[in-house]
C-alpha positions in Angstrom: 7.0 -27.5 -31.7 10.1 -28.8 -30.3 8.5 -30.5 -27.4 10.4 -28.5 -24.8 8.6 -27.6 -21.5 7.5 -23.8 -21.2 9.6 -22.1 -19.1 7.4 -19.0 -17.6 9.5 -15.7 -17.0 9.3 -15.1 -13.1 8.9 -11.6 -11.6 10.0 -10.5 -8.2 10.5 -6.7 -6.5 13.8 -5.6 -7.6 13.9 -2.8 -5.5 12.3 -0.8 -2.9 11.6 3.2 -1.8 9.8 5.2 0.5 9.2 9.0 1.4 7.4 11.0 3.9 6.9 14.4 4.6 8.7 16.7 6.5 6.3 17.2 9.3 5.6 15.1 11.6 2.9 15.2 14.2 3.2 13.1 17.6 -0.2 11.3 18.4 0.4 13.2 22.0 -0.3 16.3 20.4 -3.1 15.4 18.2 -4.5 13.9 21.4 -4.6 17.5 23.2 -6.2 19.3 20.3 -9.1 17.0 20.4 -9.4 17.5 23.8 -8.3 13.9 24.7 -5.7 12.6 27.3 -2.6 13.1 26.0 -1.8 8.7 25.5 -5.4 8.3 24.0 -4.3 8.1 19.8 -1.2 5.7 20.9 -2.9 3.6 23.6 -5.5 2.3 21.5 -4.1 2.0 18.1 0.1 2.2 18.6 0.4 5.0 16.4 2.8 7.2 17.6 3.0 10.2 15.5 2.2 10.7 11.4 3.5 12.9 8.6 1.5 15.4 7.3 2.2 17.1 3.4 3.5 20.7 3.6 0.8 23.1 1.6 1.1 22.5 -2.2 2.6 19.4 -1.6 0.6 17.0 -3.6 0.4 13.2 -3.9 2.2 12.9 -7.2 4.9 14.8 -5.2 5.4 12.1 -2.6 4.9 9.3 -5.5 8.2 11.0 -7.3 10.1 10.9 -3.8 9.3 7.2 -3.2 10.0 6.5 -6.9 13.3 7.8 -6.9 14.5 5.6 -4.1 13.2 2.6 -5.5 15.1 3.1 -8.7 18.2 3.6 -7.2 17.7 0.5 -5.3 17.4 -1.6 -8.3 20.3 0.3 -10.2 17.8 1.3 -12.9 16.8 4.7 -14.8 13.5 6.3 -15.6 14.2 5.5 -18.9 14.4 1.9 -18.3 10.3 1.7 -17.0 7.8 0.5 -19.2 5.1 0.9 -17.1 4.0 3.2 -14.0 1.0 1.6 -12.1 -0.1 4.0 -8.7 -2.6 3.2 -5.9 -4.1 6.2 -4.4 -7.5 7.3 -3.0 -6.2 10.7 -2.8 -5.0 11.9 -6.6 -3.6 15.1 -7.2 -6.9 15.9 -9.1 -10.0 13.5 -10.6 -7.9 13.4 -13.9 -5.6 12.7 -15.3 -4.1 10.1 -13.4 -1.5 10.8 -10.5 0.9 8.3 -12.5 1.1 10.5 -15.8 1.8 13.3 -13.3 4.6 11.0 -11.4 6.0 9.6 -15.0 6.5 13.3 -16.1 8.4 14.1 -13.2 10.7 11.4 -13.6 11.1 11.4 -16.6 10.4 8.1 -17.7 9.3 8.5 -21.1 9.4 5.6 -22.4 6.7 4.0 -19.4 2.6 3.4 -19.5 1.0 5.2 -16.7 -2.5 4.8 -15.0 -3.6 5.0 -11.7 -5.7 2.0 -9.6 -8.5 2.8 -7.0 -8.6 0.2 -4.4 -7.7 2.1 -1.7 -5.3 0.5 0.9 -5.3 -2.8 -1.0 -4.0 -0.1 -3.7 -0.5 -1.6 -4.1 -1.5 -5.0 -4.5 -3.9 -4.2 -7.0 -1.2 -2.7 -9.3 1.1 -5.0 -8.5 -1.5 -8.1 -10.0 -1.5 -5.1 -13.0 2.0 -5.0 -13.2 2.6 -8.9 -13.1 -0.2 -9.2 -16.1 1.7 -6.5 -18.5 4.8 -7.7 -18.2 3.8 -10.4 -19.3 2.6 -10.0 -22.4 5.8 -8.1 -23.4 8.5 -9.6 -25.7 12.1 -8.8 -26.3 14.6 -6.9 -23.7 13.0 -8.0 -20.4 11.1 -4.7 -19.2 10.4 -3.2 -15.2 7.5 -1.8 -14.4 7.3 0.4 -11.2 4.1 0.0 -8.7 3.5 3.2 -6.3 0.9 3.6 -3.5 0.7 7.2 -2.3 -1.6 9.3 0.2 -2.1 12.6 1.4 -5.5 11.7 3.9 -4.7 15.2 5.4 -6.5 17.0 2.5 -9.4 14.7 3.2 -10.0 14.5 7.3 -12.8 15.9 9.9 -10.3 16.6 12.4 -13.2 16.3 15.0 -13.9 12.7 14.4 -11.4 11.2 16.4 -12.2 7.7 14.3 -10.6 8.8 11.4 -8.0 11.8 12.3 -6.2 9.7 15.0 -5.5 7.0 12.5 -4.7 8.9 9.0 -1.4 9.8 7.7 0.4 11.2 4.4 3.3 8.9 2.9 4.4 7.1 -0.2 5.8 3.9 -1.1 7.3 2.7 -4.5 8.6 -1.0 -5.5 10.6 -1.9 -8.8 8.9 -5.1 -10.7 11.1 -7.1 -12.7 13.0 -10.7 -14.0 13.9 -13.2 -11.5 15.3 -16.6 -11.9 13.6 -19.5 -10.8 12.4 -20.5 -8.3 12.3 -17.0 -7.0 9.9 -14.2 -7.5 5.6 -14.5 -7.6 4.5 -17.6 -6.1 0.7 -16.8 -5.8 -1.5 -13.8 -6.3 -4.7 -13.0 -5.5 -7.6 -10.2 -5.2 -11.0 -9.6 -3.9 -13.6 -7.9 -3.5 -17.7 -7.1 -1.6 -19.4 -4.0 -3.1 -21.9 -4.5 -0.8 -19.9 -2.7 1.5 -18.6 0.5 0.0 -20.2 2.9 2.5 -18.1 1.3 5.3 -15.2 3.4 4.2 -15.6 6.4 1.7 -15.4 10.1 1.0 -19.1 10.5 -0.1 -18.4 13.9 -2.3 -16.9 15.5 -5.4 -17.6 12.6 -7.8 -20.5 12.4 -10.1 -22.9 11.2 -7.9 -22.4 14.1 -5.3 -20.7 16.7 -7.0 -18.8 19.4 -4.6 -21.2 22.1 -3.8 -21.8 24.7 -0.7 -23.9 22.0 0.5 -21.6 19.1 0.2 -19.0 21.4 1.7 -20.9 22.6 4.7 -21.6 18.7 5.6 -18.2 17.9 5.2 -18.8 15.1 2.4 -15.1 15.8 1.3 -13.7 14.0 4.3 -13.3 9.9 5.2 -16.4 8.4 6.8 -15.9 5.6 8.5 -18.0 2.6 9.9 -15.3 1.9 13.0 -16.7 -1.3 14.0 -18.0 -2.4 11.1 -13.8 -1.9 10.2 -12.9 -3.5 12.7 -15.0 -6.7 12.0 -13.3 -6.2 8.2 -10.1 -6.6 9.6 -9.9 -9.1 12.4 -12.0 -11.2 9.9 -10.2 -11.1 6.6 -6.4 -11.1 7.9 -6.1 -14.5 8.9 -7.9 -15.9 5.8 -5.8 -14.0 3.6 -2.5 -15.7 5.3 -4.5 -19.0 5.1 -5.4 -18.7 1.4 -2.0 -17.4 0.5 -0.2 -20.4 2.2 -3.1 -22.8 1.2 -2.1 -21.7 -2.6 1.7 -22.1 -2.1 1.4 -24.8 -0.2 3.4 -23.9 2.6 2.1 -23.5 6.2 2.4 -20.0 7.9 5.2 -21.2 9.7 7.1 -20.9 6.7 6.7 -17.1 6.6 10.0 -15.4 7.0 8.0 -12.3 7.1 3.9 -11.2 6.9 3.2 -7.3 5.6 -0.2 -6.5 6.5 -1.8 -3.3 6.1 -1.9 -1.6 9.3 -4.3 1.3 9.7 -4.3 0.6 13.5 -1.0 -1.3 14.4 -2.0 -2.5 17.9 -5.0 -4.3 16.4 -3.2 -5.7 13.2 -0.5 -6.9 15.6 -2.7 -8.8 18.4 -4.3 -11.1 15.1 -0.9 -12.7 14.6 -1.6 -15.5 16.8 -4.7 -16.1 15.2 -3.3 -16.5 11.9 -1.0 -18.9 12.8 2.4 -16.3 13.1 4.5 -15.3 15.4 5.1 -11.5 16.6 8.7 -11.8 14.8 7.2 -12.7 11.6 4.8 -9.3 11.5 6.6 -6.4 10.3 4.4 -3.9 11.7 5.4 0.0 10.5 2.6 2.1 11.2 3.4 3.2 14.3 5.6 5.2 13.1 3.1 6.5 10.0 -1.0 6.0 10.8 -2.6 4.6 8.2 -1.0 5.7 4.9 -3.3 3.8 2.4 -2.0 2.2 -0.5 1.8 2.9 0.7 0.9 1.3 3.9 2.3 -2.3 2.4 5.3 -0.8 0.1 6.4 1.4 3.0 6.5 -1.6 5.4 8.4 -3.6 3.2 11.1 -0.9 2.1 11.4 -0.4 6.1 12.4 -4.1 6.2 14.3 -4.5 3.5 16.5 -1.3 4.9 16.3 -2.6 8.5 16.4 -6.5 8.8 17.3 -7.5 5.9 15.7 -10.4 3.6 17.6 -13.0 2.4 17.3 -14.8 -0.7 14.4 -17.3 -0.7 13.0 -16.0 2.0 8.9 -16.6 1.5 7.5 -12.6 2.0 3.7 -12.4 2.0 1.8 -9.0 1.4 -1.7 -9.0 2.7 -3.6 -5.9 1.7 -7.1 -4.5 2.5 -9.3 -1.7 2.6 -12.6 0.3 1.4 -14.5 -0.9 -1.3 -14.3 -3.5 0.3 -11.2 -4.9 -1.6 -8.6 -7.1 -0.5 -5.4 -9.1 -1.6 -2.0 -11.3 -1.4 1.0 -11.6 -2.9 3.4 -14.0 -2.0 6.7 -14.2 -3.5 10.2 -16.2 -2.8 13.0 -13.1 -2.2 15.5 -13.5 -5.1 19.0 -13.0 -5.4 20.4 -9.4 -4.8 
């Protein structure tokens, strides 16, 4: 031992991508085929219209899309992954995993792949994944890319307004890799209450309720959702996320340039800001334009501002993620250098 400090490796997003579908569906419309007033989807959640996958179009299909565009952000090849991490609740089948479907069609041969089920909290999951296998790794710094994908479509009663109104299909894709200090990862963190997985859940075609005529007939393939006991989720556990994340930094929300919450009903998300101590500027709030796309919820919102305002090096970003399970997560890192 030489007595020289440690120096930890830092790691930071090195680039961003996102892709939707072709079609897109105005909430207006979706209003009138549910026999609603036309402004009923957008007036109480903000969503304005969705994307919704073409037929055959499958998650691993949107993942590729969004991956893409992240590595061309960050200058890098498929070759040049090491490891594929992707969030879903809506794979292209039980097994294998969505990301050895994804890492094929890229090509990235030389990359790990395995898929993480936390629902919308998805990407932050894989990104604490991602952070932990890099590293352990030694020689040539590696990247790992972190994906959150859904096609809810597949999975929706279209005559329970509580769901359809709010689902979309998108995907999202970040590069992980080096940064110099101080930038990069200043805190992570995850949770999670088991107690409550029946809030949010498709009850059918796993092992406990394999897909039958019966489990077809009641629907059991489709989200079921406890809307106020969602609702209570959400206007509870976004403000102590920004409070833990800041509280672990130790920085006050003020110094937020900007907050990336999940938002599977924008309006709501929006109106907690306040409450956590922000201000409507620091919010980048997407879904509008989206629903609730799951585990690309956050990634999509954050490639939307990096594309659109802009982040500037140093900038504190936070990522505050939740969803069924219950599950729920931060990540707040200092924007490095471009």
């Amino acid at each position: 031992m030489n007595g020289r400090p440690v120096v930890r490796q830092r790691w930071a997003i090195r680039g961003t991508g996102s892709y939707l579908p072709d079609r897109r569906v105005p909430s207006d419309d979706l209003s009138r085929s549910m026999g609603l007033d036309p402004g009923w989807i957008e007036d109480r959640t903000g969503i304005r219209h969705r994307h919704v996958a073409a037929t055959g179009e499958a998650a691993s299909d949107l993942a590729a899309g969004a991956a893409r565009r992240a590595l061309e952000a960050a200058g890098l090849e498929p070759g040049d992954i090491g490891l594929i991490v992707l969030g879903t609740s809506t794979p292209d089948e039980l097994g294998p995993s969505t990301a050895c479907r994804v890492q094929a069609m890229l090509g990235a041969g030389q990359a790990a792949a395995f898929d993480v089920a936390a629902a919308c909290t998805g990407f932050v999951y894989g990104l604490q994944n991602a952070v932990g296998w890099l590293a352990t790794q030694r020689g040539k710094a590696p990247y790992a890319l972190v994906i959150g994908v859904e096609v809810y479509s597949r999975f929706l009663n279209t005559g329970d307004r509580a769901t359809a109104a709010l689902f979309g299909d998108g995907a999202a894709a970040a590069v992980i890799g080096p940064a110099p200090t101080p930038y990069g990862i200043v805190s992570m963190g995850l949770g999670a209450d088991g107690t409550r997985a029946g809030d949010v859940l498709i009850p059918a075609g796993g092992s406990r309720a394999p897909a039958s005529p019966g489990t077809l007939a009641s629907l059991g393939h489709t989200i079921h959702m406890d809307a106020r006991a969602v609702r209570s989720f959400i206007v509870e556990i976004l403000p102590t996320l920004i409070a833990e994340a800041t509280g672990d930094a130790g920085v006050k929300p003020g110094d937020l340039a900007l907050v990336i919450p999940h938002q599977p009903n924008p309006r709501l998300v929006a109106s907690l800001a306040d409450q956590a101590g922000l201000s409507e500027d620091q919010m980048v709030i997407a879904g509008q334009d989206v629903g609730n796309i799951g585990a690309a919820s956050l990634p999509f919102a954050l490639d939307r501002a990096v594309r659109t305002r802009g982040v500037k090096e140093g900038e504190l970003v936070l990522l505050a993620g939740f969803g069924a399970g219950l599950t729920w997560g931060h990540t707040l890192f200092a924007w490095p250098p471009n």
